[in-house]
GUPAFI-307112 format. One record per residue: residue number from 1; residue in three letters; x, y, z of N, C-alpha, C in turn. Coordinates in steps of 0.001 Angstrom, whole numbers. Each point is the difference from the previous one (the first is absolute). Layout:
num/residuo/n.px/n.py/n.pz/ca.px/ca.py/ca.pz/c.px/c.py/c.pz
NUM/ALA/X/Y/Z/X/Y/Z/X/Y/Z
...
This chain:
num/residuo/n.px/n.py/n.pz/ca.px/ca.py/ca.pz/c.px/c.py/c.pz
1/UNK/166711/143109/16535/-623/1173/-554/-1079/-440/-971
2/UNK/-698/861/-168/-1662/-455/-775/-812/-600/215
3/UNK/-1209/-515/-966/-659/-742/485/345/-1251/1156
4/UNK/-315/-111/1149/-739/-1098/781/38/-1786/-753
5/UNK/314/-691/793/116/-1692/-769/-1345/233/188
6/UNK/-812/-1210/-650/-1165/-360/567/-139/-1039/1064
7/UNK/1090/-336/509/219/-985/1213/235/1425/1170
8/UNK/152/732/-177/-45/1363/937/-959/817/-100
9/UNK/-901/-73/-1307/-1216/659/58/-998/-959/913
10/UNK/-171/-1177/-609/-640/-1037/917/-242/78/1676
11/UNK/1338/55/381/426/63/1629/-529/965/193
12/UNK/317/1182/-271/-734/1475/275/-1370/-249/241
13/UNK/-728/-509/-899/-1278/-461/6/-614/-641/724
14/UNK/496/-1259/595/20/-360/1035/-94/391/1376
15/UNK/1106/958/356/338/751/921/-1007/1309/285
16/UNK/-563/378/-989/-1066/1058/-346/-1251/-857/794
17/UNK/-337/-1150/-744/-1366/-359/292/221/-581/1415
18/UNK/861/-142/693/178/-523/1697/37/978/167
19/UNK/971/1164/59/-510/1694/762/-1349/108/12
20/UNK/-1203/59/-927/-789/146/234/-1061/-734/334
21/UNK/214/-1537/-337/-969/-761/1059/265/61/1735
22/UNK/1034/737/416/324/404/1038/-502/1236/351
23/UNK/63/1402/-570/-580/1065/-286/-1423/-656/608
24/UNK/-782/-384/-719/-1172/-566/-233/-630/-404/1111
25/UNK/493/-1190/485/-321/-655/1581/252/1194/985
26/UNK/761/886/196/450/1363/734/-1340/820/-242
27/UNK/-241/55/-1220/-967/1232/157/-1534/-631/67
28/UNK/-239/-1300/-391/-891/-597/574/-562/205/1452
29/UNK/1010/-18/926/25/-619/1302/-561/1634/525
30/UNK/677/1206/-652/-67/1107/170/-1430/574/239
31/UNK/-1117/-673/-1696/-1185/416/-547/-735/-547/1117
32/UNK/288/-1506/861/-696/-736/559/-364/1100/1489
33/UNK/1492/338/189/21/976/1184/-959/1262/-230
34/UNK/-76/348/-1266/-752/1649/175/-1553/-345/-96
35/UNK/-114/-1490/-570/-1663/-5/-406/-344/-650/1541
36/UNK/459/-1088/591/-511/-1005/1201/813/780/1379
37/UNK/597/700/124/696/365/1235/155/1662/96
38/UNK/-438/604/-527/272/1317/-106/940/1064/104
39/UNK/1322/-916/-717/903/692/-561/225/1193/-569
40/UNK/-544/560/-834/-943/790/-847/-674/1342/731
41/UNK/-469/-447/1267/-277/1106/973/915/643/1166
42/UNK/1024/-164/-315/983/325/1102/352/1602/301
43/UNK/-506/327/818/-63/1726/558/998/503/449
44/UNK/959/-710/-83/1238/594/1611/788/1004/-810
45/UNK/525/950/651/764/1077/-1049/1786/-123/546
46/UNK/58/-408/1024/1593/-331/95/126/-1390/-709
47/UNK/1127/-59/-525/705/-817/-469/494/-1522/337
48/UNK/710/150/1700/-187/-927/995/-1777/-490/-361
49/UNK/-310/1325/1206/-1723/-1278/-254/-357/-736/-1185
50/UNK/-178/669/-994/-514/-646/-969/824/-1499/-561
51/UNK/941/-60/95/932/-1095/115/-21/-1135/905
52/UNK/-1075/976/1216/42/-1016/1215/-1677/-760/-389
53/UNK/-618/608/-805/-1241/-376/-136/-74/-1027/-831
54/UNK/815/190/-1283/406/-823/-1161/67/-1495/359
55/UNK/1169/374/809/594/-1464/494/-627/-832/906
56/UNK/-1205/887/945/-678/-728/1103/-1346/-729/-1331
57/UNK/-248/978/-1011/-1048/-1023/-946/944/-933/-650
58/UNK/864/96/-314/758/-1103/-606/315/-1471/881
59/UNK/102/346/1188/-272/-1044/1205/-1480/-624/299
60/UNK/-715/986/-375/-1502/-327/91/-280/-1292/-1029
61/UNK/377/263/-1248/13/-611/-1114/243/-1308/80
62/UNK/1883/170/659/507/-1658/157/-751/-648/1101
63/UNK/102/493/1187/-822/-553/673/-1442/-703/-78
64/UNK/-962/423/-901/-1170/-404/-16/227/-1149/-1143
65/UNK/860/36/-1049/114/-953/-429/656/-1743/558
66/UNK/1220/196/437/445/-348/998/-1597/-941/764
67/UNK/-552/435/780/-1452/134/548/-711/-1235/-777
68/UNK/-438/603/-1143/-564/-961/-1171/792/-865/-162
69/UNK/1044/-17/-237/499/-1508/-604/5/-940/1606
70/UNK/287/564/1439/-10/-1093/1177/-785/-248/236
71/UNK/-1414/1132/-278/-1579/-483/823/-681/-758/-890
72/UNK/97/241/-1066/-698/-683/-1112/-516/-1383/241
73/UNK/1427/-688/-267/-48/-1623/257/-923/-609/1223
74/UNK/632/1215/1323/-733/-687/1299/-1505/292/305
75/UNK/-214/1205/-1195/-1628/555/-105/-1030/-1388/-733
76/UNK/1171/-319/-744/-1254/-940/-945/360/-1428/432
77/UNK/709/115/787/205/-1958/1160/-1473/580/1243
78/UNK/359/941/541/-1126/232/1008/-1575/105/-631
79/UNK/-531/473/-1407/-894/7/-613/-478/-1480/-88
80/UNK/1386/-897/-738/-649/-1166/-360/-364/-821/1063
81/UNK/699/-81/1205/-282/-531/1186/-1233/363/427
82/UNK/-304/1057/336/-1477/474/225/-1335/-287/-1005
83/UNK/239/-49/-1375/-1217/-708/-1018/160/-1650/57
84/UNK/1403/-579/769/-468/-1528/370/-773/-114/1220
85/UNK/254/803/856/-505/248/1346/-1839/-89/-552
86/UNK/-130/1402/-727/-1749/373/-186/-90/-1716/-603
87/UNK/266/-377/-929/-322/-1155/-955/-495/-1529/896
88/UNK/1099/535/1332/-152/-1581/983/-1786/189/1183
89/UNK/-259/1359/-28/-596/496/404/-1353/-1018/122
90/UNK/-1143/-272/1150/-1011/-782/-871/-919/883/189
């Protein structure tokens, strides 16, 4: 009863600031969706649909990233190969 230890205020504190660096990354990912994917514009008036729309941009999302991190590497091996190619050029 009463005041809180400060070894239990502490933890709380703790536990506070991970809820919301979690919070955080969540609603990040959210802002990313309404400004770059058009989250934000979603028209559907049933419930289903709109749920079905959500989730097909939320796939959009992983996927293209996904995308970037496999093509990336093999984009800039095929680049550099091709500026040794021009370079051997006479």
């Amino acid at each position: 009863m009463g005041r809180p230890s400060s070894a239990d205020q502490q933890e709380q504190k703790k536990i506070a600031k991970a809820d919301a660096a979690a919070r955080n990354a969540v609603e990040g990912k959210f802002d990313e969706g309404k400004r770059s994917y058009g989250l934000g514009r979603i028209r559907a008036h049933l419930q289903t649909t709109s749920e079905t729309v959500i989730g097909l941009q939320l796939l959009v999302m992983n996927l293209e990233k996904r995308l970037r991190v496999l093509f990336l590497p093999v984009l800039q091996w095929l680049l550099s190969r091709l500026a040794v190619r021009l370079l051997l050029l006479p």
